[in-house]
C-alpha positions as CSV (number, residue, x, y, z in Angstrom):
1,X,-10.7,7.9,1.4
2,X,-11.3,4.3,1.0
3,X,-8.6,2.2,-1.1
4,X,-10.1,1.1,-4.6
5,X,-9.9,-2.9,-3.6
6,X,-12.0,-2.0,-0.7
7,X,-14.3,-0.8,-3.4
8,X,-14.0,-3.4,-5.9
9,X,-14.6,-6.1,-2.7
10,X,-17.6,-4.2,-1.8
11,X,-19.1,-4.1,-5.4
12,X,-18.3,-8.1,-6.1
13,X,-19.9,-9.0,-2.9
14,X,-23.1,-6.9,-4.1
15,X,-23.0,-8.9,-6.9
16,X,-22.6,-12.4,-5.6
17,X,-25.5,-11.7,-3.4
18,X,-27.7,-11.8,-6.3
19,X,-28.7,-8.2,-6.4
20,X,-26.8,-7.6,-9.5
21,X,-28.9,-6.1,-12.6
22,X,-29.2,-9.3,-14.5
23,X,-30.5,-12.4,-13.7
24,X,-28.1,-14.3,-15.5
25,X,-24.0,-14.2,-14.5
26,X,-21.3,-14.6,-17.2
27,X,-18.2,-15.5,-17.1
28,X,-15.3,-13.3,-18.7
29,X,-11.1,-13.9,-19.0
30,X,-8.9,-11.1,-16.9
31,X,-6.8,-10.9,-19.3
32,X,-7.0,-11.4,-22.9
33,X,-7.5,-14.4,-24.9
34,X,-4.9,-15.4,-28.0
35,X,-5.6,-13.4,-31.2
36,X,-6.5,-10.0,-32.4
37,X,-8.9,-8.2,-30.3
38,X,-11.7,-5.4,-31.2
39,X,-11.7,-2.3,-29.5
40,X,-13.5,0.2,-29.3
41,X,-13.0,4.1,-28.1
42,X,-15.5,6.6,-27.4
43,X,-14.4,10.0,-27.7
44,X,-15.2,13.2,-28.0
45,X,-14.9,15.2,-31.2
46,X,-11.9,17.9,-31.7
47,X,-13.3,18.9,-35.5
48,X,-11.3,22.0,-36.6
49,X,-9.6,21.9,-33.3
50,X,-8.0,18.7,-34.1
51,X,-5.0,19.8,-35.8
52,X,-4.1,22.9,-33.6
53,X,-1.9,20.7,-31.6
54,X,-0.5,17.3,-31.8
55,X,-0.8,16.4,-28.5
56,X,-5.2,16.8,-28.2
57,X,-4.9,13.1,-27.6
58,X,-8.4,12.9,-25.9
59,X,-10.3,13.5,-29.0
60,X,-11.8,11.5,-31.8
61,X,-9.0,12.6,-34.1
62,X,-5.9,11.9,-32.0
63,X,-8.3,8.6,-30.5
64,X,-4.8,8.5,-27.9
65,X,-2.5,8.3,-30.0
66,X,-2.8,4.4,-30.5
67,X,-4.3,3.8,-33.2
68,X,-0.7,2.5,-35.4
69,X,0.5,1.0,-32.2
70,X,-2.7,-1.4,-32.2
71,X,-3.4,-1.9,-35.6
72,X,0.7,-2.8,-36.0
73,X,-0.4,-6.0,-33.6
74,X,-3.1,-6.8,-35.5
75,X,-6.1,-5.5,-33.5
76,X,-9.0,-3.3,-34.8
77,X,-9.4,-0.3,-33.3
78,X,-13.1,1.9,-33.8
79,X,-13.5,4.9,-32.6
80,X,-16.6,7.1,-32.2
81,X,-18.3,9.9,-30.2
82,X,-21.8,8.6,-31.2
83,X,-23.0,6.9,-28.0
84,X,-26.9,7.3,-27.7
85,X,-29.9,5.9,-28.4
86,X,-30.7,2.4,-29.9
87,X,-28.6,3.0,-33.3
88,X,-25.8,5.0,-32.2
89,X,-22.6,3.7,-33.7
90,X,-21.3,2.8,-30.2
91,X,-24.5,0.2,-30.6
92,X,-22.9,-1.4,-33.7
93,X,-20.3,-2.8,-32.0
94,X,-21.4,-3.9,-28.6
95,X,-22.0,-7.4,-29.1
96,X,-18.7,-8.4,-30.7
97,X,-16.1,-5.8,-29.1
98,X,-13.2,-7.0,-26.7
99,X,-12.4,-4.1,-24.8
100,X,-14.2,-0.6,-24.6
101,X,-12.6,2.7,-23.9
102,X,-13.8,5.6,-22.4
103,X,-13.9,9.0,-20.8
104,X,-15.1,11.3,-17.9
105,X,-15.9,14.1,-20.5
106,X,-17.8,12.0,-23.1
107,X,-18.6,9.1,-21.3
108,X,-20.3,5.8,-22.6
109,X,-22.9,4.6,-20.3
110,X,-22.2,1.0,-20.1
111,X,-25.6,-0.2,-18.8
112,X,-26.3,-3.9,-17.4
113,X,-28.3,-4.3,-20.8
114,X,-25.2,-3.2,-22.6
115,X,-23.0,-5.5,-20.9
116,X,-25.3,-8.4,-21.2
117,X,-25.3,-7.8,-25.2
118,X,-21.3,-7.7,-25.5
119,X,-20.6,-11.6,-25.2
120,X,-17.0,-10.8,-25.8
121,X,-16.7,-8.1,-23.4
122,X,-13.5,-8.4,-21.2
123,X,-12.0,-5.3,-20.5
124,X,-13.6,-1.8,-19.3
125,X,-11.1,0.9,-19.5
126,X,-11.4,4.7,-18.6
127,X,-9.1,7.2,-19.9
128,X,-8.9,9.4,-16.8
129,X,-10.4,9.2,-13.4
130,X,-14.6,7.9,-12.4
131,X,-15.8,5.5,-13.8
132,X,-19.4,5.9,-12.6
133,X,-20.6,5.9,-16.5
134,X,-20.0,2.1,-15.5
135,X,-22.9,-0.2,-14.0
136,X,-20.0,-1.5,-11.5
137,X,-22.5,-4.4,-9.9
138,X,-23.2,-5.7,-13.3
139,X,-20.1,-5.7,-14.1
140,X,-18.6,-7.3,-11.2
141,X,-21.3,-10.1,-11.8
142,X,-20.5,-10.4,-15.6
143,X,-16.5,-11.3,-14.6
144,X,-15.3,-8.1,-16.0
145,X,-12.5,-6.3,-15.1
146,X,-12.8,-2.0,-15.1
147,X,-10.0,0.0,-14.5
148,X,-8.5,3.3,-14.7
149,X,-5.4,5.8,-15.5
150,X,-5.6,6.8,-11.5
151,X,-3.6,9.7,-10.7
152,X,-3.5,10.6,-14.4
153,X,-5.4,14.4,-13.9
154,X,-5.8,14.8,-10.4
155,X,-3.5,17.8,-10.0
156,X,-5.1,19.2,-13.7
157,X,-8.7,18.6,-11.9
158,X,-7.7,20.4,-8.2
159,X,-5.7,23.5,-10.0
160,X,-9.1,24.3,-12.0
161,X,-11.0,23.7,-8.9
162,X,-8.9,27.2,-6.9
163,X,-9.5,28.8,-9.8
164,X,-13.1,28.7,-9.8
165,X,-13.1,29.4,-6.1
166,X,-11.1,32.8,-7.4
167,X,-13.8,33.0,-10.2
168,X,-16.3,33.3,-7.5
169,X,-15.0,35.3,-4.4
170,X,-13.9,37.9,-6.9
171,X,-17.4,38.2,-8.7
172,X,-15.3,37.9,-12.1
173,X,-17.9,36.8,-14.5
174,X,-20.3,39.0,-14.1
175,X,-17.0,41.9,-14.8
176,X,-16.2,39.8,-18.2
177,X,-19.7,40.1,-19.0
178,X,-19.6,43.6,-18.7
179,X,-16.7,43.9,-21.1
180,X,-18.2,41.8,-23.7
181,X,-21.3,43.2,-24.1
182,X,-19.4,47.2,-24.3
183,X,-20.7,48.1,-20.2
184,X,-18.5,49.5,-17.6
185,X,-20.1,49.3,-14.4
186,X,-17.8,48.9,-11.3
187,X,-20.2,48.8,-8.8
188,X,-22.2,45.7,-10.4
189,X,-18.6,43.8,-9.6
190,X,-17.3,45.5,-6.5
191,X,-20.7,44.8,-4.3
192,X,-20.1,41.2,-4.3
193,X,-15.9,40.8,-4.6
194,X,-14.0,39.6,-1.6
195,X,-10.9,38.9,-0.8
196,X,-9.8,34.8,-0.4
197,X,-8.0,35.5,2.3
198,X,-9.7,34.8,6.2
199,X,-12.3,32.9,4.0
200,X,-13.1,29.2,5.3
201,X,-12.9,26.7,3.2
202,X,-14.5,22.9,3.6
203,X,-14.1,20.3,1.1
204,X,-16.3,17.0,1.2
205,X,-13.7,14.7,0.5
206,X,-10.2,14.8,1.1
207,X,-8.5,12.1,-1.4
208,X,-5.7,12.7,-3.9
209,X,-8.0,15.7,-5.5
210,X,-8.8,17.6,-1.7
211,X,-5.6,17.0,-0.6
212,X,-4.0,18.8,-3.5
213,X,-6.5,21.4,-3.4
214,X,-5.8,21.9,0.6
215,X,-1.9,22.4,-0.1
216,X,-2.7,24.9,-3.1
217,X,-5.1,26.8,-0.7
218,X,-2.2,27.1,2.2
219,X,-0.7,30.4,0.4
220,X,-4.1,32.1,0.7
221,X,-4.4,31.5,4.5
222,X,-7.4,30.5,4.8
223,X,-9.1,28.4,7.3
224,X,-9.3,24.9,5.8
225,X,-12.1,22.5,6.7
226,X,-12.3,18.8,5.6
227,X,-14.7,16.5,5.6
228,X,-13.8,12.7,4.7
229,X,-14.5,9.2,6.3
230,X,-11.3,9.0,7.9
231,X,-8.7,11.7,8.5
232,X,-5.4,12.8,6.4
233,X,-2.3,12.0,7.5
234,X,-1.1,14.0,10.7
235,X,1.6,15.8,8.4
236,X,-0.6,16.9,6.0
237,X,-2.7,18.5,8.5
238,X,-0.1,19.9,10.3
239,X,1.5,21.4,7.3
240,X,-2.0,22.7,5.5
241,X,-3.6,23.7,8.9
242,X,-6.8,21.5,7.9
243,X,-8.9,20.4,10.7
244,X,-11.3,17.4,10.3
245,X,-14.8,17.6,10.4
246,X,-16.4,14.4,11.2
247,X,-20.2,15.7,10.5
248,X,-21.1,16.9,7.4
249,X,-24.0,18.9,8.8
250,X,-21.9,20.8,11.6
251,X,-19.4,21.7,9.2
252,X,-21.2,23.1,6.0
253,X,-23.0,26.3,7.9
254,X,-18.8,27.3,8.5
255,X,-18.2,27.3,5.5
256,X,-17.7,30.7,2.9
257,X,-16.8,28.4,-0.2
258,X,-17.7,24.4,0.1
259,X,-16.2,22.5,-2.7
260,X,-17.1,18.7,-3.6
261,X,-14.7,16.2,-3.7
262,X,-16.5,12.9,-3.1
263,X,-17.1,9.9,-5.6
264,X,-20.3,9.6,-6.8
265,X,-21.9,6.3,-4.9
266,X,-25.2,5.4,-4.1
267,X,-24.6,7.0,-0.9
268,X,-23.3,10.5,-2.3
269,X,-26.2,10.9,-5.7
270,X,-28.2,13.6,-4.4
271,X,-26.2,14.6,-1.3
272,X,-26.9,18.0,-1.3
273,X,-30.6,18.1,-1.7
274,X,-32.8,20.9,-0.9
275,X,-32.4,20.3,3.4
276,X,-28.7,19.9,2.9
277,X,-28.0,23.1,1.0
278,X,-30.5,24.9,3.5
279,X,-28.0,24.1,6.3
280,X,-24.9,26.3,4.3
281,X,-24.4,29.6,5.2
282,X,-26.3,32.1,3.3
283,X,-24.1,33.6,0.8
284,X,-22.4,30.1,0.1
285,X,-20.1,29.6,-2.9
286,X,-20.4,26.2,-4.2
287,X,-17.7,24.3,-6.5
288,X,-18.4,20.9,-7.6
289,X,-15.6,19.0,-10.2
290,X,-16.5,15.8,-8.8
291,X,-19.8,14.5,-10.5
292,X,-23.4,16.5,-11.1
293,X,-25.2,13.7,-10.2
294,X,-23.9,14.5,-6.4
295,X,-25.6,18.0,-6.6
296,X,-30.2,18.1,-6.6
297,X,-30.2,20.0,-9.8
298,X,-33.4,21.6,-9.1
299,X,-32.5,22.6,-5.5
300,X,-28.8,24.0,-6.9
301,X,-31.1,26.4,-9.1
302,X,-33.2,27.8,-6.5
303,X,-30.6,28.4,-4.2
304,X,-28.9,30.2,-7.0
305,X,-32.2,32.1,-7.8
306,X,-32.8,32.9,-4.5
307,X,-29.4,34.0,-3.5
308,X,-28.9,30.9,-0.6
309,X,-25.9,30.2,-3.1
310,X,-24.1,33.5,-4.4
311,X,-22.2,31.4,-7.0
312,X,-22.1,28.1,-8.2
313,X,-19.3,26.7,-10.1
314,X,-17.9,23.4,-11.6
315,X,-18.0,21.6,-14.8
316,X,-19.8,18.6,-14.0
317,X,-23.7,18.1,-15.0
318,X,-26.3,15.5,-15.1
319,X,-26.5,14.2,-17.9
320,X,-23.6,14.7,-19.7
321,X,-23.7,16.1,-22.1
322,X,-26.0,18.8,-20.5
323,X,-29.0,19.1,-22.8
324,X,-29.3,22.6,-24.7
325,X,-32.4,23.2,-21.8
326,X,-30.7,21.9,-18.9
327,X,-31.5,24.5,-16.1
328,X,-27.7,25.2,-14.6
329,X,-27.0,27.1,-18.1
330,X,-29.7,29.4,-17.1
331,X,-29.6,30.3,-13.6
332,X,-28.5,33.4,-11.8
333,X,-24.7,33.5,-10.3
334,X,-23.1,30.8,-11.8
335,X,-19.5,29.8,-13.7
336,X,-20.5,26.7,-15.4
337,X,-18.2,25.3,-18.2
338,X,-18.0,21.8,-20.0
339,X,-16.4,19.1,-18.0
340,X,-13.1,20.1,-19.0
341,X,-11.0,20.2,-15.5
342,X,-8.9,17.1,-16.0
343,X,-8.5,17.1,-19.7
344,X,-5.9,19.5,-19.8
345,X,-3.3,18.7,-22.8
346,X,-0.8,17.7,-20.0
347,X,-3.5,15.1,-18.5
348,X,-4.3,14.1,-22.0
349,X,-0.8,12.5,-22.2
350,X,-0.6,11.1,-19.3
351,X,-4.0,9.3,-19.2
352,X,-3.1,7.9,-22.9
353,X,-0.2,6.8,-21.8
354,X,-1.5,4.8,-18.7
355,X,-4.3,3.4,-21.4
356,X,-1.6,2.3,-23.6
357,X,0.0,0.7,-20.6
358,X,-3.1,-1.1,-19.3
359,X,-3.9,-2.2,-22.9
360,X,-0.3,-3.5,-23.5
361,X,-0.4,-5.7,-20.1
362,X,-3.8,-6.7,-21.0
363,X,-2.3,-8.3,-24.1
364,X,0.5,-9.7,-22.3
365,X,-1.6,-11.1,-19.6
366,X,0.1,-9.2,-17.2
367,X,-1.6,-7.4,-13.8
368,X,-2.7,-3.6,-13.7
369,X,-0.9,-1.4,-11.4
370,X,-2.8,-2.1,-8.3
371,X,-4.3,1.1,-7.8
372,X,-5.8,1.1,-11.5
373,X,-8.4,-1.4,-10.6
374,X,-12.2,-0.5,-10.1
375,X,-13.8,-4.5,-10.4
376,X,-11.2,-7.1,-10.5
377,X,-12.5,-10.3,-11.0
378,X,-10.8,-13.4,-12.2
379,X,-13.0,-16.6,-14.1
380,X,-14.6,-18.2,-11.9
381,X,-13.9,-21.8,-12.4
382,X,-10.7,-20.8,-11.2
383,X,-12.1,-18.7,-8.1
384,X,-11.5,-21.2,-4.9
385,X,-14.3,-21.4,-2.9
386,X,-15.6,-18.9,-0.3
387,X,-15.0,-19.4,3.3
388,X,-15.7,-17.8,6.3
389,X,-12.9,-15.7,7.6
390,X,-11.6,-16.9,11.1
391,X,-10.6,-14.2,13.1
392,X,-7.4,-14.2,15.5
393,X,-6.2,-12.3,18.1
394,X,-3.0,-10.8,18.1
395,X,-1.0,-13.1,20.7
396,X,-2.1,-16.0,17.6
397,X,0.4,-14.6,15.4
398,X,3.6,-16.1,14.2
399,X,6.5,-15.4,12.4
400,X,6.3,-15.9,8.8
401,X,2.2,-16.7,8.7
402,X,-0.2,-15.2,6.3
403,X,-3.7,-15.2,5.8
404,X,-4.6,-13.9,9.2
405,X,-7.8,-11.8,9.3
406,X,-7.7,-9.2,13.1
407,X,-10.1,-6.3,14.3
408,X,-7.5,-4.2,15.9
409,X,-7.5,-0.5,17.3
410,X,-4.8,1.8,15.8
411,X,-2.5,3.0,18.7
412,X,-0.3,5.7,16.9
413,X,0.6,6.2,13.2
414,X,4.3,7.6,12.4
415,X,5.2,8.9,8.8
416,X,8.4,6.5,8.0
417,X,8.8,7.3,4.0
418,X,6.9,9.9,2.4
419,X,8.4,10.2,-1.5
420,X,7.4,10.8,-5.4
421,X,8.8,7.9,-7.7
422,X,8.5,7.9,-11.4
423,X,6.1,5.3,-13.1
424,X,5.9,6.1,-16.4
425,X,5.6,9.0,-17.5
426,X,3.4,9.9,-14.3
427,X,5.1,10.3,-10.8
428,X,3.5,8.5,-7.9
429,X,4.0,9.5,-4.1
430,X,5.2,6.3,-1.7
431,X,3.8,6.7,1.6
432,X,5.0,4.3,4.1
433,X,3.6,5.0,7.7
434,X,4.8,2.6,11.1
435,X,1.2,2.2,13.2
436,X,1.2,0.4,16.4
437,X,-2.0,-1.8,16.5
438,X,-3.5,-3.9,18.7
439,X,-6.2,-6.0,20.5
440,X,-7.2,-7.1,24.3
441,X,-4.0,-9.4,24.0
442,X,-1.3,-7.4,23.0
443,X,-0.1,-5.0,20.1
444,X,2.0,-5.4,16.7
445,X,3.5,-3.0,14.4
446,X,1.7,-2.9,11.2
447,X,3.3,-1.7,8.1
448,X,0.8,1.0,5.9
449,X,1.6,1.3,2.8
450,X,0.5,4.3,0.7
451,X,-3.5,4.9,0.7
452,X,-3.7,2.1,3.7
453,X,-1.4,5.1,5.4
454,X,-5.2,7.3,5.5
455,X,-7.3,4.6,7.3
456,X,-4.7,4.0,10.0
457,X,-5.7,7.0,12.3
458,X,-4.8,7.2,15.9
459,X,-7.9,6.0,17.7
460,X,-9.6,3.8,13.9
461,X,-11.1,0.7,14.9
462,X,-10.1,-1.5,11.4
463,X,-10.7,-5.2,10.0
464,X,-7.0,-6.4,8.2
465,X,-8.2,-9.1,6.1
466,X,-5.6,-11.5,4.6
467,X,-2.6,-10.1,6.6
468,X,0.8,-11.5,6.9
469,X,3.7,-11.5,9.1
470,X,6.9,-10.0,7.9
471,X,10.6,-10.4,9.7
472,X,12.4,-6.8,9.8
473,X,15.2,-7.3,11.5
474,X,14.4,-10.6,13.5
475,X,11.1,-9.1,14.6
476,X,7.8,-10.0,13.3
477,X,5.5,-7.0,11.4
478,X,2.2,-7.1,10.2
479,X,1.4,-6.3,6.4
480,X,-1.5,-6.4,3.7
481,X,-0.3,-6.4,0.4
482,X,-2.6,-6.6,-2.9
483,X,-4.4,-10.0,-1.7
484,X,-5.9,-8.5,1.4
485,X,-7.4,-5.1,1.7
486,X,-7.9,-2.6,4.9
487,X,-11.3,-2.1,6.2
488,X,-12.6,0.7,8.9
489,X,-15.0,-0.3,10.8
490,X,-17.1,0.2,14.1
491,X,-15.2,1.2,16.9
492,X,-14.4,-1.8,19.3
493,X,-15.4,-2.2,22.7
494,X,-12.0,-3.6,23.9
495,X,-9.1,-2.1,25.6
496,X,-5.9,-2.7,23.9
497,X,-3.1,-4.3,25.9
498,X,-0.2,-2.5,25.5
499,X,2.2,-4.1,27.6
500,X,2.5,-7.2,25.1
501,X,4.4,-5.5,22.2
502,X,5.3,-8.8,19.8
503,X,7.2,-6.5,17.3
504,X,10.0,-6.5,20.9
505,X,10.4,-10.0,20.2
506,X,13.2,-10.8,18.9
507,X,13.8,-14.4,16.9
508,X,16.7,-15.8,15.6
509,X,17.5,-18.7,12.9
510,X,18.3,-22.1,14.1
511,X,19.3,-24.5,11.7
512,X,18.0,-27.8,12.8
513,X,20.6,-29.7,11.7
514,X,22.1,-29.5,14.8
515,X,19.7,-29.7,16.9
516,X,17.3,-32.3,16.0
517,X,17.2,-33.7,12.4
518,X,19.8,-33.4,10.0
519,X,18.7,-32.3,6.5
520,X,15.1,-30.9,7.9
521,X,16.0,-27.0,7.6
522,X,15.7,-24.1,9.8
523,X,13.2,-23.0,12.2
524,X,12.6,-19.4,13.7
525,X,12.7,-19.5,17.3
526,X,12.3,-16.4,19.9
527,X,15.6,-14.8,21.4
């Protein structure tokens, strides 16, 4: 999966082309201005449910758990569920808010028009993971900054996704039914109950979420399927037993269960339409976590009615929240619930605590966690100028350089550091992979650094953009850090030279005092 800068990138560059939603382009601070600030969170409501246990932080009631924390500094802090229509309370407060808080499960659809009304708009924040409730363009246009507690829910979200693939290989909700309603009828259940095991198994998409779901589905021995832009790292496959499936179409009729693990973009709403879902093995079991939008509604129902899909299952709908006569509640063979998958109570704390993080180094002035970002954009009367990038060729690089921009092949990728650190109350896994890379002039050892590690595949054709050259050891490596971003691309027509390996050259510090002019410092010269 792409890295979220790539994203942003791609979503200000939409915007600075002029196709954004509004015609005019404000201006908005990073980070926040001096002074109390208004914000405002939009969650939903707990009611008698509230007080059952202290740590239902997602809810209206419990608001985070933030609410003395922020008004202790002197901020005002609304909070609401009502976030429709023209005088919903949400509405109230547009135009003079600071920041605005959201979620996945009750999500405020910030529109361009809503963003154009909120002059004092700074800061987008979702509590959890997607934040395509968000008019991104608009945003990006507007100066805004959108980010979001990454990570927070993603193993809540891919535990809830194997059990609804359990749900529906075992036929279990048509057996609950049964009990409910005072029927015992074994042979209504049995007919249509397999076992998981020897099933095949694709997910579209294999980030954080499909790469969790893949280890969880090892045990069951299965035979995995992904489908994803790029491919997981070589351990992960070797461990799960995944094997990649670059086309979509050629993979889905393998499939017993398909489950959807891919953002929702432009390029994903409505990816399995009616021709899509035609191409599925008959008998398909569908589970979808990742957005409703993603899924033709009508086409998911006659598939359902017409047994092409034997059961459908996820908790995701279009709109949300699903409308008393939206048709998924009604059709044949399904396990539908509430988007409820990654608000566990366990996510709940963690995606409080990662708001109450972002919030307190908003107030500080202080930078995100670099993953957190959706659309980071700084004022632009402090934004240099655009320039072209000029590209260079490998045998142009020298030792300690930056702002180098290559198309390179990827050689080989080894797994140096693979590790889970705490950060926070959350623990995040450092990946750190060595990848030989190279052009038609010679080669270089680049250093991948967590997500980077997934777009550095053996054989990847990819654009580093803002590179620089570290010294390890007296020999120069190549790096992106937060200021450039890793792009795949088009597979090049060159042939890498690979007997031209600069990461063999060794260099060694000579102070120049004694060589040329005293007092002038050292220079780095090749051994």
């Amino acid at each position: 999966m792409a890295s979220k800068g790539v994203i942003a990138s791609a979503v200000r560059a939409l915007a600075s082309s002029g196709s954004s939603a509004s015609s005019t382009t404000f201006t908005r601070h990073l980070h926040a201005s001096g002074g109390s600030k208004k914000i405002v969170g939009v969650f939903y409501k707990a009611n008698e449910y509230a007080e059952l246990n202290p740590n239902f932080l997602g809810s209206q009631e419990r608001a985070l758990g933030i609410r003395d924390w922020l008004e202790s500094q002197g901020h005002e802090y609304i909070v609401t569920d009502d976030k429709e229509g023209p005088n919903c309370e949400l509405e109230k407060h547009i135009e003079d808010l600071h920041v605005l808080i959201t979620t996945p499960f009750h999500p405020a659809y910030v529109t361009a028009e809503r963003i154009k009304k909120a002059k004092n708009l700074e800061l987008l924040l979702t509590a959890g993971i997607g934040s395509d409730h968000i008019d991104l363009k608009a945003a990006a246009a507007a100066g805004l900054t959108v980010a979001e507690v990454t990570g927070s829910n993603v193993v809540s979200v891919a535990e809830d996704e194997l059990m609804r693939i359990l749900i529906l290989v075992r036929n279990f909700v048509p057996g609950y039914q049964q009990i409910v309603t005072g029927e015992w009828n074994v042979a209504g259940i049995a007919h249509r109950a397999y076992d998981l095991e020897g099933k095949t198994v694709g997910t579209v998409g294999a980030g954080r979420i499909g790469r969790l779901l893949l280890q969880r589905l090892k045990p069951f021995n299965c035979n995995l399927l992904y489908h994803d832009r790029v491919k997981i790292d070589p351990e992960l496959e070797q461990q799960t037993g995944a094997k990649f499936e670059e086309d979509l179409d050629a993979m889905l009729p393998k499939c017993d269960v398909i489950v959807v693990n891919t953002p929702l973009t432009e390029k994903t709403r409505g990816l399995f339409d009616k021709e899509r879902i035609a191409k599925c093995k008959k008998g398909v079991l569908i589970v979808n976590n990742a957005r409703g939008a993603i899924m033709d509604t009508q086409a998911v129902v006659d598939a359902c009615s017409s047994g092409h899909i034997a059961g459908y299952s996820g908790d995701v709908w279009n709109p949300q929240p699903a409308p008393k006569d939206h048709p998924w509640r009604y059709m044949p063979n399904h396990a539908m619930t509430p988007h409820i998958s990654g608000t566990t109570i366990d996510a709940q704390l963690r995606y409080a605590a990662g708001t109450k993080d972002m919030l307190d180094r908003y107030f500080k002035g202080e930078e995100f966690p670099a993953q957190n970002y959706i659309v980071k954009d700084e004022m632009a009367e402090t934004r240099p100028a655009k320039r072209k990038p000029v590209f260079k060729k490998v045998d142009q690089l020298k030792p300690d350089t930056k702002g180098h921009t290559l198309v390179v092949k990827v050689v080989s990728s080894k797994m140096v550091m693979q590790k889970a650190r705490p950060d926070g109350i959350q623990v995040r896994q450092v990946r750190i992979a060595e990848c030989l890379v190279g052009d038609e002039t010679g080669t270089i050892i680049f250093t991948a650094r967590n997500d980077q590690v997934d777009l550095m595949t053996t054989g990847a054709t990819v654009i580093l953009r803002n590179a620089k050259i570290d010294m390890f050891k007296g020999s120069m490596r190549l790096a992106v850090d937060k200021w450039g971003r890793v792009e795949v691309t088009e597979p090049a027509s060159f042939s890498v030279k690979e007997d031209n390996n600069l990461s063999l050259v060794e260099y060694e510090l000579i102070n120049v005092n004694e060589l040329v002019n005293p007092g002038a410092g050292e220079v780095v010269n090749a051994v």
